[in-house]
Each structure stands twice: as structure tokens, then as C-alpha cells.
C-alpha positions as CSV (number, residue, x, y, z in Angstrom):
1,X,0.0,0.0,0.0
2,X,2.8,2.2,0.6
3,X,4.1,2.1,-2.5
4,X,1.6,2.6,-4.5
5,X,1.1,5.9,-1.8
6,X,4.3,6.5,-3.0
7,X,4.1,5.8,-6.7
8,X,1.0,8.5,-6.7
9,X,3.7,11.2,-5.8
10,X,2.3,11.4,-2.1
11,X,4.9,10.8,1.1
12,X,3.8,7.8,3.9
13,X,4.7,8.6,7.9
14,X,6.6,5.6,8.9
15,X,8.4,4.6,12.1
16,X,11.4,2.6,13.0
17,X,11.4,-0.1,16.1
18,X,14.6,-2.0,16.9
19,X,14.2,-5.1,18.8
20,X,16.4,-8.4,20.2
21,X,15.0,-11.7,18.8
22,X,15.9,-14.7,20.3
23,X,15.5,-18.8,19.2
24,X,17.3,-18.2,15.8
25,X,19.4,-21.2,14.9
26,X,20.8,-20.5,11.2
27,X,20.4,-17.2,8.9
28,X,17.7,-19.2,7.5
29,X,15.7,-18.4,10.4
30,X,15.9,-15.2,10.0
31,X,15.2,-14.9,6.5
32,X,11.7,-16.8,7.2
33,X,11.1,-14.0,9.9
34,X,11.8,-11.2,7.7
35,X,9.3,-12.8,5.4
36,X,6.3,-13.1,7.9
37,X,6.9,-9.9,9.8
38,X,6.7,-8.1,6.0
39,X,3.9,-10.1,4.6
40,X,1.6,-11.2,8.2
41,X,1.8,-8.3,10.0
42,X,0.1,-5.2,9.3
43,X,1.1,-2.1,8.4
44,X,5.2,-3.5,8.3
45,X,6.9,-1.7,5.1
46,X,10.5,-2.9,6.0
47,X,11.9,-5.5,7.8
48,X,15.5,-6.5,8.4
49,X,16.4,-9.6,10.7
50,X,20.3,-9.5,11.3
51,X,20.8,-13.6,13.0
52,X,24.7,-12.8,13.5
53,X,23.3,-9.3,16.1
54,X,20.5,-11.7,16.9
55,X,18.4,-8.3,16.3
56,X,15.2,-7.2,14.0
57,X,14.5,-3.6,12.6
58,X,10.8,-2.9,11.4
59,X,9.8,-0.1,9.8
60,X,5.9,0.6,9.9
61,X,3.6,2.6,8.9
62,X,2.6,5.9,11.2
63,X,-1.0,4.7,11.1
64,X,0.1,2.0,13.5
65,X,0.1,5.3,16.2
66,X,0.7,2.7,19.0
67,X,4.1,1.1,18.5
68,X,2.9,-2.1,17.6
69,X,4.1,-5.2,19.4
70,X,5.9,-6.9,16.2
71,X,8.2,-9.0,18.2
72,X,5.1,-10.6,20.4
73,X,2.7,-11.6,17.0
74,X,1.7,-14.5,16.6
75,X,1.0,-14.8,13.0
76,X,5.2,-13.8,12.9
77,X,6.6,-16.3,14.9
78,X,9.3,-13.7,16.1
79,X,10.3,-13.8,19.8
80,X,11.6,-10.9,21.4
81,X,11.2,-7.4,23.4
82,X,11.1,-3.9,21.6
83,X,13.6,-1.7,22.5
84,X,13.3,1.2,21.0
């Protein structure tokens, strides 16, 4: 949805939230968490799982006012605690 925002020549608010994920076992865990947290979890534009940092950066959408609780969904499978 974003891009398309974008595409029409219109800006999106987003927000950045850093967080510590934890039960990673091989980079290809990570990948597969990138994956749901950009295509399960609403209002995600970005997301970047690093498994070497054991850390996650998600970029969202301002609509999302409430920082949401990324790390906690369920339909994501990420464990962790937000940070910042």
C-alpha cells in the first residue's frame, strides 16, 4: 500500500522499532522472519532480521500510532522485546 502511496507522488509517515529476537538457529531463520513480519503483519513496510546481532529492525507505517508489538505476534513467529 505504501508504495503505491508513494508511486502516486504522495509521502507515507513511517516509524522505525529496533528489537532483540531470540530462538534463531541459522540465517535461514531469519530470513523466514523477515518474510512473515513483512507479509503477516500489518502495516510493516520494511523489515530486516540480522541472525549474526541476533536483532530485527521494522519499519511501519505511522497509522500503527501505537508502536505495535511486532516481536510478540503471533502470526510472525518472532520472539523478542522492543527496545526502541
Amino acid at each position: 500500500m505504501a508504495a503505491k502511496i508513494h508511486d502516486a507522488g504522495y509521502g507515507v509517515a513511517t516509524a522505525t522499532v529496533e528489537f532483540p529476537v531470540t530462538g534463531m538457529t541459522r540465517a535461514n531463520c531469519a530470513m523466514n522472519i523477515e518474510r512473515a513480519l513483512k507479509k503477516k503483519v500489518p502495516g510493516v513496510v520494511q523489515a530486516s532480521v540480522n541472525f549474526a546481532t541476533e536483532r530485527a529492525s521494522v519499519v511501519y507505517t505511522h497509522y500503527y500510532h501505537h508502536r505495535p508489538n511486532y516481536c510478540r505476534h503471533r502470526k510472525s513467529g518472532v520472539r523478542g522485546y522492543p527496545t526502541g
